[in-house]
TORKERO-759217 format. One record per residue (C-alpha): residue number from 1; x, y, z. Coordinates in nm, 2 decimals. Example, Ala and Ser with C-alpha at 12.3 -4.5 7.8 and 13.67 -1.06 7.14 Angstrom:
2
+------+--------+--------+--------+
| resi |      u |      v |      w |
+------+--------+--------+--------+
|    1 |   1.23 |  -0.45 |   0.78 |
|    2 |   1.37 |  -0.11 |   0.71 |
+------+--------+--------+--------+
//
This chain:
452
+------+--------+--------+--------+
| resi |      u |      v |      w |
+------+--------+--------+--------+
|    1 |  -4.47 |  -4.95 |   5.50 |
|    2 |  -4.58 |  -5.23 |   5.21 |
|    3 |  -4.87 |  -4.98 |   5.18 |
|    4 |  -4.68 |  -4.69 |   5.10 |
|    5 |  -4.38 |  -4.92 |   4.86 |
|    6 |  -4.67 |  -5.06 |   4.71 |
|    7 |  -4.82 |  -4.67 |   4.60 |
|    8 |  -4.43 |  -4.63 |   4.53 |
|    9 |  -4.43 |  -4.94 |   4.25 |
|   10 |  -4.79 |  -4.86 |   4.10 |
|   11 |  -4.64 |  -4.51 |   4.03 |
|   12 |  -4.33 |  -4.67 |   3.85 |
|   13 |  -4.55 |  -4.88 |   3.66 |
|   14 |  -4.71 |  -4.64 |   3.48 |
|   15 |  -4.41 |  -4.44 |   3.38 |
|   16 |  -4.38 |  -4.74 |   3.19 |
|   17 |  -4.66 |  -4.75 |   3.00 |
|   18 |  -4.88 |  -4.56 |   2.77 |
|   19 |  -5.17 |  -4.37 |   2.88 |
|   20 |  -5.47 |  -4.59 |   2.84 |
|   21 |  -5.84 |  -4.48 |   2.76 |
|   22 |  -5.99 |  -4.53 |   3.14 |
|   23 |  -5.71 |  -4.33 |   3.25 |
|   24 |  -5.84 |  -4.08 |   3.00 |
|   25 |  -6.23 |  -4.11 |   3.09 |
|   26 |  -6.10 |  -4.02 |   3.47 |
|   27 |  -5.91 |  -3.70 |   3.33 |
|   28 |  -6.26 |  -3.59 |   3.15 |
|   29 |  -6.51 |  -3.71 |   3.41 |
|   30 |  -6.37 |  -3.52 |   3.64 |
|   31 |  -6.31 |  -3.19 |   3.42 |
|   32 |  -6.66 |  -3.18 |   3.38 |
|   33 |  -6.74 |  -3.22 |   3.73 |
|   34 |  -6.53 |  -2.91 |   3.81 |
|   35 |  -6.70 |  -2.71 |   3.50 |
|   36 |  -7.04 |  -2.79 |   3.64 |
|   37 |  -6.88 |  -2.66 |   3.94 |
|   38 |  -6.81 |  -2.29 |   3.79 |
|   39 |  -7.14 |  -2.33 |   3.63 |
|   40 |  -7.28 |  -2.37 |   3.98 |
|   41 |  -7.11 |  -2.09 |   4.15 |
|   42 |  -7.13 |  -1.81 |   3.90 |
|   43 |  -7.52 |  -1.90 |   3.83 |
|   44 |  -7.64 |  -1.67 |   4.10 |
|   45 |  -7.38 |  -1.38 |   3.97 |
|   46 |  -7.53 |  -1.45 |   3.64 |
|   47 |  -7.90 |  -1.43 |   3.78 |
|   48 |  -7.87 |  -1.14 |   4.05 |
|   49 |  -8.00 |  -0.87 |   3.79 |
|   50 |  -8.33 |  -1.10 |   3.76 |
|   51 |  -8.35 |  -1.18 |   4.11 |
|   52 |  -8.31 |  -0.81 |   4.25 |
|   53 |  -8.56 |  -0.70 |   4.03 |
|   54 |  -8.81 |  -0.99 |   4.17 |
|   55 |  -8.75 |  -0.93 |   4.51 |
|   56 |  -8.73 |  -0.55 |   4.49 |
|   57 |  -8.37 |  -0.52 |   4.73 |
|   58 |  -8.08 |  -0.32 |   4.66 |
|   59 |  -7.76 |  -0.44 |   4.53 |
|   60 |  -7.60 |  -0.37 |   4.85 |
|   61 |  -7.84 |  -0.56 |   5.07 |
|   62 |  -7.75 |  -0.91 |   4.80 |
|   63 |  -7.35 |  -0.87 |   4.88 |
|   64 |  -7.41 |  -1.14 |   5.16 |
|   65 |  -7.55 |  -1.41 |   4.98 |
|   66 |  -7.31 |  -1.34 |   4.70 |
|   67 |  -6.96 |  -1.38 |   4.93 |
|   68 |  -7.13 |  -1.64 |   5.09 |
|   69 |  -6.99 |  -1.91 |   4.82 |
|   70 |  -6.67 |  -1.78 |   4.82 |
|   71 |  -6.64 |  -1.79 |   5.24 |
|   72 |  -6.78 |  -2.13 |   5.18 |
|   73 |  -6.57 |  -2.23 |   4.89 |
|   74 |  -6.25 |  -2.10 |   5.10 |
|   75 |  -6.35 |  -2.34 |   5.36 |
|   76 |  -6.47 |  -2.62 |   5.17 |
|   77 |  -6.11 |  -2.64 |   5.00 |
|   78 |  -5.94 |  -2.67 |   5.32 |
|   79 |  -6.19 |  -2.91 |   5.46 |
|   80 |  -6.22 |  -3.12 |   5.18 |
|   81 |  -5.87 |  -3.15 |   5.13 |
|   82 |  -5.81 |  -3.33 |   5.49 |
|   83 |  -6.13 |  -3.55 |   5.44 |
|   84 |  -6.04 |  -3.65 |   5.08 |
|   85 |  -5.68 |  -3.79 |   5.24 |
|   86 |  -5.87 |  -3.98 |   5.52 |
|   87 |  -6.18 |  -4.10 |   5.34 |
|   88 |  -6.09 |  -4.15 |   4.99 |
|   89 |  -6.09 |  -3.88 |   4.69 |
|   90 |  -6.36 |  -4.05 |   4.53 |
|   91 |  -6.59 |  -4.05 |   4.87 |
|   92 |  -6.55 |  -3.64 |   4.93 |
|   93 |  -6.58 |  -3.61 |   4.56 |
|   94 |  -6.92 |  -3.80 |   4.53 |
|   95 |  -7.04 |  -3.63 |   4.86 |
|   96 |  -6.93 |  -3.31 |   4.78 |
|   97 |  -7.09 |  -3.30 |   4.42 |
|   98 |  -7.48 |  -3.45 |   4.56 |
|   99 |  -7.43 |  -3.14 |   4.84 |
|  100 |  -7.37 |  -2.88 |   4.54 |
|  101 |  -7.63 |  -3.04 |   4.35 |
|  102 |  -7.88 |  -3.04 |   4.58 |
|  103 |  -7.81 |  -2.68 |   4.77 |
|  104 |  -7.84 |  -2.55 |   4.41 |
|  105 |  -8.19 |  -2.69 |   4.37 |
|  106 |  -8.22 |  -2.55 |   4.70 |
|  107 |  -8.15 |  -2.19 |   4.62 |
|  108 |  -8.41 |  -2.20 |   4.38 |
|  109 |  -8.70 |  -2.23 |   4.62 |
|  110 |  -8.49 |  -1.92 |   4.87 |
|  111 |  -8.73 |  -1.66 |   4.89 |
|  112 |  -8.54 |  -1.36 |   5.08 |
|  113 |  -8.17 |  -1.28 |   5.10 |
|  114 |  -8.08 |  -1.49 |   5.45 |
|  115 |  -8.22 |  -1.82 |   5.30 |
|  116 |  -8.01 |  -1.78 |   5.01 |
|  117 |  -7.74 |  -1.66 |   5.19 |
|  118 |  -7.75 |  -2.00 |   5.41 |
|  119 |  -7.82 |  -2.18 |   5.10 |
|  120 |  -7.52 |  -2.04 |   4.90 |
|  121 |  -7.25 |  -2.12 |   5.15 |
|  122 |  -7.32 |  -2.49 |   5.21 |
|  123 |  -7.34 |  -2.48 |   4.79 |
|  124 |  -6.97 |  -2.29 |   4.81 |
|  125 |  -6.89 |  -2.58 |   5.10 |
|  126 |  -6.93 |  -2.88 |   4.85 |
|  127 |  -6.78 |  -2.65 |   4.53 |
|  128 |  -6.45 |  -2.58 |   4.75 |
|  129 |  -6.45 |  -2.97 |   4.84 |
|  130 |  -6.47 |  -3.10 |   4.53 |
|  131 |  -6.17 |  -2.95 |   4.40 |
|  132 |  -5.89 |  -3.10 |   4.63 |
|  133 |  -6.02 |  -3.50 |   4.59 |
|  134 |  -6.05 |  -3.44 |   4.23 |
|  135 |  -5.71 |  -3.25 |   4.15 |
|  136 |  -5.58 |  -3.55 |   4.36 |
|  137 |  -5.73 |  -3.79 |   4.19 |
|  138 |  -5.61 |  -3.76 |   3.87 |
|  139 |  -5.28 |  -3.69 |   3.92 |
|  140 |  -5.21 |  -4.02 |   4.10 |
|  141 |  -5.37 |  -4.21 |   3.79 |
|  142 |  -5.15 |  -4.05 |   3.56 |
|  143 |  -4.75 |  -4.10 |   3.50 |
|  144 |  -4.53 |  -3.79 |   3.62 |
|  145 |  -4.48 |  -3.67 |   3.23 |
|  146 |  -4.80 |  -3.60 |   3.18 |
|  147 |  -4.94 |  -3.45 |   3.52 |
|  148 |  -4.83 |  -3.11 |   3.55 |
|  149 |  -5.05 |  -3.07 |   3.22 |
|  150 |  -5.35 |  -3.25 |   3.30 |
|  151 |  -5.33 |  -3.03 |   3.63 |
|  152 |  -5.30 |  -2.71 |   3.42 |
|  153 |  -5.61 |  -2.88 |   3.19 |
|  154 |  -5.84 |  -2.89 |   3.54 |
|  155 |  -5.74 |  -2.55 |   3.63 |
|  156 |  -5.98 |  -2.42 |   3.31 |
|  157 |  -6.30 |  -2.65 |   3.43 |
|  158 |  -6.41 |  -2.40 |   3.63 |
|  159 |  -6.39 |  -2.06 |   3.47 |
|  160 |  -6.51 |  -2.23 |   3.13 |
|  161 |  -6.79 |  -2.37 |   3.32 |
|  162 |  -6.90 |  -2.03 |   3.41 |
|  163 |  -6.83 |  -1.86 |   3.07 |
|  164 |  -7.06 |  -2.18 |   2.90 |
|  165 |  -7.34 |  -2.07 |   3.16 |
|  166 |  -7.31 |  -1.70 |   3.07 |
|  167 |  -7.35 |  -1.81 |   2.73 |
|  168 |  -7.65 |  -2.06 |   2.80 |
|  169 |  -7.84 |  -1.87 |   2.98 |
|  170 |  -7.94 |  -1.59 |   2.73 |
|  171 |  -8.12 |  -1.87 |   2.60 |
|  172 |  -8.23 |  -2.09 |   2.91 |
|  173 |  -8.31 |  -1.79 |   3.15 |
|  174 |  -8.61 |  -1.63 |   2.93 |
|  175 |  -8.74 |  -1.98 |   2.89 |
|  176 |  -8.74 |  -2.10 |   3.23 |
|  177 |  -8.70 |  -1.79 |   3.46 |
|  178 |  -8.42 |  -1.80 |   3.73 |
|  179 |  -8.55 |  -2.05 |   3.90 |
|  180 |  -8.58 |  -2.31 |   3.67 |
|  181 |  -8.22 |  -2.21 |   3.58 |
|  182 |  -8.14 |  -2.32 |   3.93 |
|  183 |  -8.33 |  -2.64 |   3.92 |
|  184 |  -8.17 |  -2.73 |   3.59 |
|  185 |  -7.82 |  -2.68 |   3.72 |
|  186 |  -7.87 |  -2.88 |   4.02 |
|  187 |  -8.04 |  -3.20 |   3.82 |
|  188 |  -7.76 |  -3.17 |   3.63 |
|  189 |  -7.54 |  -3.18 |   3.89 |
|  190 |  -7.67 |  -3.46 |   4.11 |
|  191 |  -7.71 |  -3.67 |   3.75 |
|  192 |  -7.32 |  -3.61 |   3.71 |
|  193 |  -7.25 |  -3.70 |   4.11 |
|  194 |  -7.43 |  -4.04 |   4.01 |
|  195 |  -7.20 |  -4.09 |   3.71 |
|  196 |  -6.90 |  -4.01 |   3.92 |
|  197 |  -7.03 |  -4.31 |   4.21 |
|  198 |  -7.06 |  -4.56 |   3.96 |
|  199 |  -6.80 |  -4.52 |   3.72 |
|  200 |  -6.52 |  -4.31 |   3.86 |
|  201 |  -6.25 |  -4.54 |   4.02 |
|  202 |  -6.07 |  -4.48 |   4.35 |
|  203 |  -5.72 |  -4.38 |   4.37 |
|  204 |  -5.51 |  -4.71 |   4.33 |
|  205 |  -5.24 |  -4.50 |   4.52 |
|  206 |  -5.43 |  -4.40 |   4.76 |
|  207 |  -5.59 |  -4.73 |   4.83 |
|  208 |  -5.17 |  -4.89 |   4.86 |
|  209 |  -5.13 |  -4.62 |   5.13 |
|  210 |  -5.40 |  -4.69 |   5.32 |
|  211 |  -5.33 |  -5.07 |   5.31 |
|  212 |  -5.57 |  -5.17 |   5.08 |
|  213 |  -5.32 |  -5.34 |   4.88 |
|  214 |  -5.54 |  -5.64 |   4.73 |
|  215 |  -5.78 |  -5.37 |   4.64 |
|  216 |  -5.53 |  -5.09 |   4.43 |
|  217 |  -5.35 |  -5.40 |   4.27 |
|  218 |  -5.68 |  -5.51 |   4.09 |
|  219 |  -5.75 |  -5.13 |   4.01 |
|  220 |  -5.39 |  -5.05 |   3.91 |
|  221 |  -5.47 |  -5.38 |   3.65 |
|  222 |  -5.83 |  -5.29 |   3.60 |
|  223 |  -5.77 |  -4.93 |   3.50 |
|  224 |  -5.42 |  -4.89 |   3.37 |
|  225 |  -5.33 |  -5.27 |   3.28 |
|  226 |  -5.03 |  -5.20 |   3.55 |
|  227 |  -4.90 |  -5.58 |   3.65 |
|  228 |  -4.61 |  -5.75 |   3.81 |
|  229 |  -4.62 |  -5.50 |   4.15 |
|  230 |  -4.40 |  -5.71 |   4.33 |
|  231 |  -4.09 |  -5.75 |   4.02 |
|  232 |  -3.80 |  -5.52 |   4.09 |
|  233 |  -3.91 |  -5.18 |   4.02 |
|  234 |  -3.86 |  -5.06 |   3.61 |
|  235 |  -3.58 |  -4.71 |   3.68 |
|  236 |  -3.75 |  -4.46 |   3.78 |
|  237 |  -3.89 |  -4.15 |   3.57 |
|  238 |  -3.72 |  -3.89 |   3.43 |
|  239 |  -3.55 |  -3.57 |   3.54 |
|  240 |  -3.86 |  -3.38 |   3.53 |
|  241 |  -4.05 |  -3.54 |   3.78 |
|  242 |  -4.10 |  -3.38 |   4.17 |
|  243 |  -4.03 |  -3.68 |   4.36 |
|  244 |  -4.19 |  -3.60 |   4.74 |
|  245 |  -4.12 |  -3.83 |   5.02 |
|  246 |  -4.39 |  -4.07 |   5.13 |
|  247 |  -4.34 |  -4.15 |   5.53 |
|  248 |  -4.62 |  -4.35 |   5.70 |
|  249 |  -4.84 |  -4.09 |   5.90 |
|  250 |  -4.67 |  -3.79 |   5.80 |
|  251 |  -4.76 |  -3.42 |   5.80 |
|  252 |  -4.79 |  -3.18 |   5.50 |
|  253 |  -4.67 |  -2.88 |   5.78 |
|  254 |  -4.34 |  -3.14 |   5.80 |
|  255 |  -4.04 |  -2.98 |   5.82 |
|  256 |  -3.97 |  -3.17 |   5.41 |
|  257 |  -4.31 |  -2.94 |   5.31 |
|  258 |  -4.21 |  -2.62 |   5.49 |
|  259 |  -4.09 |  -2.47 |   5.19 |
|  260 |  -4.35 |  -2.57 |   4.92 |
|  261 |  -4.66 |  -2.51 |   5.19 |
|  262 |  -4.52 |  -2.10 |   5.24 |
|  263 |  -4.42 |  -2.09 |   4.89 |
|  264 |  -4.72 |  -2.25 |   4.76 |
|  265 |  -4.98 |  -2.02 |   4.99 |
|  266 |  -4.79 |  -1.70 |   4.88 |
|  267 |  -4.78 |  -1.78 |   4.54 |
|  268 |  -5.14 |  -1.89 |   4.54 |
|  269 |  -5.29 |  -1.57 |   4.77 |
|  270 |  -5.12 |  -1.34 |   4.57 |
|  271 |  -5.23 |  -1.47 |   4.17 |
|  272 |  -5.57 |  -1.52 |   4.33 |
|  273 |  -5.58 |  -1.19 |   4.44 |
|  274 |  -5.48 |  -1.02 |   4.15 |
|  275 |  -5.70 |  -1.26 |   3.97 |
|  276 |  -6.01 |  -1.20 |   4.11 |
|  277 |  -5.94 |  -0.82 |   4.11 |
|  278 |  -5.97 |  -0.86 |   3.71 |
|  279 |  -6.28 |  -1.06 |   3.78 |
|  280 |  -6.48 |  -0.85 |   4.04 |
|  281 |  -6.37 |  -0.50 |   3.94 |
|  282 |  -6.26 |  -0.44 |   3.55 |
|  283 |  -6.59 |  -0.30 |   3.45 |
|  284 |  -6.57 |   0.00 |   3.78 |
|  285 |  -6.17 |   0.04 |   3.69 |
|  286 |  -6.25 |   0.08 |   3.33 |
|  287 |  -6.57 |   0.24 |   3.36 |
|  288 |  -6.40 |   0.49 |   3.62 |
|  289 |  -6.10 |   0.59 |   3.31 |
|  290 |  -6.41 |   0.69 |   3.12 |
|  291 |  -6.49 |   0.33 |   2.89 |
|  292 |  -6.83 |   0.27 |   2.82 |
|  293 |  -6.95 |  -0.03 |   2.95 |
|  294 |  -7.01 |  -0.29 |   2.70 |
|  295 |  -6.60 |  -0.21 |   2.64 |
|  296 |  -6.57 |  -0.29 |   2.99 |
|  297 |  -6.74 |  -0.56 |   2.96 |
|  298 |  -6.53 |  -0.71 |   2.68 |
|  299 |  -6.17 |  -0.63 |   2.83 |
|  300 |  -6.38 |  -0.89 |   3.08 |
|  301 |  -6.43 |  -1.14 |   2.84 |
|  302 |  -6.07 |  -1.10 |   2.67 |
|  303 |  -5.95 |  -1.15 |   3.07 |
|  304 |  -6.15 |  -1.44 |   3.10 |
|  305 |  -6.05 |  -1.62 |   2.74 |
|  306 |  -5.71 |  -1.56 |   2.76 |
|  307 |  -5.69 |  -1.69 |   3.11 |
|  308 |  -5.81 |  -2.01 |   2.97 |
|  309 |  -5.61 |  -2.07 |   2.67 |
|  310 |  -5.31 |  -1.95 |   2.88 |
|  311 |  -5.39 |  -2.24 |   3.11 |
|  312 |  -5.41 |  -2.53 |   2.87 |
|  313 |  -5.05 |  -2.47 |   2.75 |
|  314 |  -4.89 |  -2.42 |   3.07 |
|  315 |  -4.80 |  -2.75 |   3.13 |
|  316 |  -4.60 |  -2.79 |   2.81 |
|  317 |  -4.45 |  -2.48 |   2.94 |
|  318 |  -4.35 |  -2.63 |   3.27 |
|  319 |  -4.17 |  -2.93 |   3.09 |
|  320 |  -4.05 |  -2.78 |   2.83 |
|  321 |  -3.88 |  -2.47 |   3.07 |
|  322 |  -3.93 |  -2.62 |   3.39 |
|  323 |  -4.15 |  -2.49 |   3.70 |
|  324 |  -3.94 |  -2.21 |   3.82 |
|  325 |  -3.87 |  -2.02 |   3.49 |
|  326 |  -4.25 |  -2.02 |   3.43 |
|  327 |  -4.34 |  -1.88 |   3.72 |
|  328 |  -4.08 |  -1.60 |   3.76 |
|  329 |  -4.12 |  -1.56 |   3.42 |
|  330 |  -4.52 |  -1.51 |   3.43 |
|  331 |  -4.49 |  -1.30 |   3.76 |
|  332 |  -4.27 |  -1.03 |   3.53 |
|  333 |  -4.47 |  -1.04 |   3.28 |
|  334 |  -4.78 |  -1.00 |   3.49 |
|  335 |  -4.60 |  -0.69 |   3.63 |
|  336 |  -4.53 |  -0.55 |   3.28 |
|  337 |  -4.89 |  -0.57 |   3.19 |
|  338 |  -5.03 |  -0.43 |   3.48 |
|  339 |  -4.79 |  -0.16 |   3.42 |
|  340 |  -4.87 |  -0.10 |   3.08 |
|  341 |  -5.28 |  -0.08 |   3.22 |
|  342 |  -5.18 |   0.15 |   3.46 |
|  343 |  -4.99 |   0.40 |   3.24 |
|  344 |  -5.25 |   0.40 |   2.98 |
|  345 |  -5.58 |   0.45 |   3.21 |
|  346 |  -5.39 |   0.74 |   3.36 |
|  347 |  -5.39 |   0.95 |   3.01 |
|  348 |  -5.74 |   0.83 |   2.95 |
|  349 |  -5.99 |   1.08 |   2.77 |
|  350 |  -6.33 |   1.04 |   2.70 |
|  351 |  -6.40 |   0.91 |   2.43 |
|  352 |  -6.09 |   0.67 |   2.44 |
|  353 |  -5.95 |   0.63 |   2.09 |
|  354 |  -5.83 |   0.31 |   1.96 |
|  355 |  -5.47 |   0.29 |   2.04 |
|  356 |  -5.57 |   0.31 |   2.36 |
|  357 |  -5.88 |   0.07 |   2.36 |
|  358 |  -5.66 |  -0.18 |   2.20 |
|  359 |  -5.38 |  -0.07 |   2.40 |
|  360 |  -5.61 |  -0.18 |   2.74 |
|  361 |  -5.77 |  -0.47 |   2.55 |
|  362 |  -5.40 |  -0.63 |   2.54 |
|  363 |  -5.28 |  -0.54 |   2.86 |
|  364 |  -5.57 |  -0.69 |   3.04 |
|  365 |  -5.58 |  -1.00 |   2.81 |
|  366 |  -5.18 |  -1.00 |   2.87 |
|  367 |  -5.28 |  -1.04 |   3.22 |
|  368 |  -5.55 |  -1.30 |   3.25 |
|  369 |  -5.25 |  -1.49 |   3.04 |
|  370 |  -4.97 |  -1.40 |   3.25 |
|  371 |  -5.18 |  -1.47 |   3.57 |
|  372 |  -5.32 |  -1.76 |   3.46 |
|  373 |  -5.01 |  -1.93 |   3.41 |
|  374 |  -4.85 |  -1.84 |   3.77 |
|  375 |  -5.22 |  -2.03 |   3.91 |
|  376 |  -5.17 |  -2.33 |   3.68 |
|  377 |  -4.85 |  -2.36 |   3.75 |
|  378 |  -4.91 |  -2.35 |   4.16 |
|  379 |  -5.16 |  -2.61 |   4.08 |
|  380 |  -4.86 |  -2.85 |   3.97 |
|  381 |  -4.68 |  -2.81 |   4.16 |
|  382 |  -4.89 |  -2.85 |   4.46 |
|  383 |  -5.02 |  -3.16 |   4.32 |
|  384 |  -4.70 |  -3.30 |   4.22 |
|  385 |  -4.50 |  -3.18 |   4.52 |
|  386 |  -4.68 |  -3.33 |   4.84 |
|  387 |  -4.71 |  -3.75 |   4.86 |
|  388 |  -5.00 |  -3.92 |   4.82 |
|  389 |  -5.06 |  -3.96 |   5.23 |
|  390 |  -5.09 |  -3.56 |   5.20 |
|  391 |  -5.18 |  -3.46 |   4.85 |
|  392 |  -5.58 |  -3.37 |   4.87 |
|  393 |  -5.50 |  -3.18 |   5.23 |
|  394 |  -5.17 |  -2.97 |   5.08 |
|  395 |  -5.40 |  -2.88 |   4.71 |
|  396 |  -5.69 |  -2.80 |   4.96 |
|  397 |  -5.57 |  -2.54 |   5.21 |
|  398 |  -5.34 |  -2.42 |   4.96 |
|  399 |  -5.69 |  -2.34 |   4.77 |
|  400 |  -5.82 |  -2.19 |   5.07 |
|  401 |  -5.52 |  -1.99 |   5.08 |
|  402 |  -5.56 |  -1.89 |   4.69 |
|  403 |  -5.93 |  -1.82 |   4.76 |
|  404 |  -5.87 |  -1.60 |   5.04 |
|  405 |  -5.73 |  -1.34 |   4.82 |
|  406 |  -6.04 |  -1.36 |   4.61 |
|  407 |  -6.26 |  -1.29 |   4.93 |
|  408 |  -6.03 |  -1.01 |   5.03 |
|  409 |  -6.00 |  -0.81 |   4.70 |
|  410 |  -6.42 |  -0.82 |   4.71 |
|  411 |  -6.35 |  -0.67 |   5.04 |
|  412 |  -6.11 |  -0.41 |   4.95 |
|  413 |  -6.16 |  -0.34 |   4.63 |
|  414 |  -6.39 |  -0.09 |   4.66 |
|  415 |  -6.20 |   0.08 |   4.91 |
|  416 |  -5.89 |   0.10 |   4.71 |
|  417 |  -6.05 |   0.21 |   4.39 |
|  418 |  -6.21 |   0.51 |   4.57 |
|  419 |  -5.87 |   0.61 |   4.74 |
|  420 |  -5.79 |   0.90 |   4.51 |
|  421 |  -6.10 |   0.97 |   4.31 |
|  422 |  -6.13 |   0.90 |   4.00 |
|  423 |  -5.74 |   0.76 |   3.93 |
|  424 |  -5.68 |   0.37 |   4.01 |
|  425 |  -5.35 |   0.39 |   4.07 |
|  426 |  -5.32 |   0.29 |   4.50 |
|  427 |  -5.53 |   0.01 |   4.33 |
|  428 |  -5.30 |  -0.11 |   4.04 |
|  429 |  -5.02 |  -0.04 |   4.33 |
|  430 |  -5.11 |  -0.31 |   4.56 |
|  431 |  -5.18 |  -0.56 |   4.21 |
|  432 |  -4.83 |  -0.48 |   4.12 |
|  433 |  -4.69 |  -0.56 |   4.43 |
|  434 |  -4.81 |  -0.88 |   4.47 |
|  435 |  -4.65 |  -0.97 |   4.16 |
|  436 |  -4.31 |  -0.94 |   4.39 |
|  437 |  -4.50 |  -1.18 |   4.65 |
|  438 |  -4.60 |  -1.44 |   4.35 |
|  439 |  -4.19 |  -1.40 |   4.24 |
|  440 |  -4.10 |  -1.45 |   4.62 |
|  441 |  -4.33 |  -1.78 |   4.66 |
|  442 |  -4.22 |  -1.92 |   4.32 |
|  443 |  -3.81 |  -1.88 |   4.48 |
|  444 |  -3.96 |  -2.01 |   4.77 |
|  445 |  -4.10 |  -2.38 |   4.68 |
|  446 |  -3.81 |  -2.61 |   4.69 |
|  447 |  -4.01 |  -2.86 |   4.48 |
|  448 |  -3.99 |  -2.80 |   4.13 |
|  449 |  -4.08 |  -2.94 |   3.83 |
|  450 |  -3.75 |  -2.98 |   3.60 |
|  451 |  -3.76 |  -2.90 |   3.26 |
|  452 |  -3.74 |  -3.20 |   3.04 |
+------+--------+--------+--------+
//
């Protein structure tokens, strides 16, 4: 109980005071931990053309060791979540980013598709681990004003990771082959894991709720100059702040969570899905209505861009309009723009003309925007919303959740995209129904993040 009023009073504190620059370093340190992490797990994506040709397979034969990170990443999240809550965020982080690094050294030695296939799911183990400690991590060294948007700031680490690699290796990959790619992303990786053992601090809350209370006083000092724990508490923060019970050994499936875990799973599963679709299967959809490819290719970059500069903003959004209006309001707007896309790839001729390339460029970039905002936002308010004795486990399988729907639209894509020959509409179909379920999880969560 002293544990868990001590975690209470160092998050007080720092509503008080202004954001210091270790508090900052932690924010950054572990951003680009998470874009080395979408560096790591698109590098094989990025590589397969290379790799096929060297190893003479078929691109049907490589689908295993491709879905292998994601079934690993989907697992990772879930398990890494639970160990991050009983051994430290800091411990699962560190762990988690020397497995990645080294499994992607690993890969680059693979020689047929079942070694990399074994080597790319314990790589997608320690990429989904990572992600719940460090989410964790910084939102509990941060005051409640600013974490919904240094939440929304990590949800971009790993798709801008990726899009950096994409861009680095048209000059890396003729240089040092894919290999040496591999080898190169994985030093990097373990050199970064080192960083994060010797300079990232623990979670002073999480340390208070374990009992360490000597311990997350002199870090609470140390870190964020937060003093005086035992005075009478400062009032507490303002109205936009999720406030989540902290009971000693309690549950994140307790009856107080019901609402935000189902909320937060459907919410998640369904942006994830619709995410990925965009991800895996613009260039077949687009490339199916009759666009060439290198337009297919940038209504992929546009999805991928926006998507990122939509996340950045989102937490202004949730404080300035508060957590609910955001996400109803990006669910409806995700519909619209799925609807426009539809519409206009159903009177697509060949060769489309320019209202309706730019026409399809917005729509899909109005997506990736519209999309990307409903994730960020579940990423608030999954961090904000569970206490710190259950934050790393609720952001993890709630991540496994989200993750699942990118596994299953690789699944079914294909399937629905073929349902009626050349037209994409059962496809867009499904897509615009889950923009219901994302409205329905966003009414759902009890827990939300107030406008200021």
């Amino acid at each position: 109980m002293a544990g868990n009023m001590m975690s209470a009073a160092i998050a007080r504190r720092l509503e008080t005071r202004p954001i210091g620059a270790r508090q900052i370093w932690i924010v950054m340190l572990v951003q680009f931990i998470l874009m080395i992490d979408g560096l790591d797990i698109q590098l094989l994506g990025l590589v397969t053309p290379v790799v096929l040709q060297e190893w003479q397979v078929e691109r049907a034969a490589f689908g295993p060791a491709l879905a292998a990170s994601l079934f690993g990443l989907s697992l990772g999240a879930g398990a890494g979540g639970w160990l991050g809550d009983r051994f430290g965020r800091k411990r699962v982080l560190t762990i988690s980013a020397f497995l990645f690094g080294l499994a992607t050294i690993g890969a680059a030695f693979a020689n047929s598709i079942p070694q990399m296939t074994a080597i790319r799911f314990v790589s997608g183990l320690g990429f989904g681990a990572a992600a719940p400690s460090s989410i964790a991590l910084v939102a509990e060294w941060l005051p409640r004003r600013a974490q919904a948007k240094a939440v929304a700031f990590l949800s971009v680490g790993t798709p801008f990771g990726g899009m950096v690699g994409s861009l680095a290796l048209q000059l890396l990959l003729p240089m040092l082959g894919w290999r040496g790619c591999f080898v190169l992303c994985g030093l990097l990786t373990l050199a970064v894991a080192l960083l994060v053992l010797l300079a990232l601090p623990e979670s002073a809350a999480y340390l208070a709720g374990r009992g360490e209370t000597a311990r997350a006083a002199k870090l609470a000092r140390r870190v964020a100059g937060v003093t005086d724990l035992d005075a009478p508490d400062p009032a507490s923060a303002g109205a936009g702040a999720v406030d989540p019970p902290a009971a000693p050994g309690e549950s994140m499936f307790a009856r107080h969570y019901r609402r935000l875990t189902l909320g937060g799973w459907l919410l998640f599963f369904s942006a994830q899905f619709i995410a990925y679709s965009f991800i895996s299967w613009s260039p077949t959809f687009l490339t199916m209505a009759k666009f060439p490819l290198d337009q297919a290719l940038q209504a992929s970059f546009s999805f991928n861009l926006f998507a990122m500069m939509a996340a950045l903003v989102t937490g202004l959004l949730i404080h300035r309009h508060g957590s609910r209006r955001v996400a109803l309001g990006a669910s409806a707007l995700t519909a619209a723009s799925l609807a426009l896309l539809t519409v206009t790839l159903l009177g697509a001729v060949a060769p489309p003309g320019p209202l309706v390339y730019w026409t399809v460029m917005a729509s899909v970039a109005g997506v990736g925007i519209f999309v990307s905002t409903a994730i960020a936002t579940g990423y608030a308010l999954l961090a904000l919303g569970y206490s710190e004795q259950v934050r790393s486990t609720g952001i993890g399988i709630g991540l496994m959740v989200g993750r699942t729907g990118g596994v299953v639209t690789g699944l079914t894509g294909g399937v629905l995209l073929s349902m009626a020959g050349d037209q994409s509409w059962p496809y867009f179909t499904v897509l615009l129904v889950l923009t219901v379920a994302i409205c329905v999880g966003a009414l759902l969560i009890d827990r939300h993040i107030a406008a200021d």
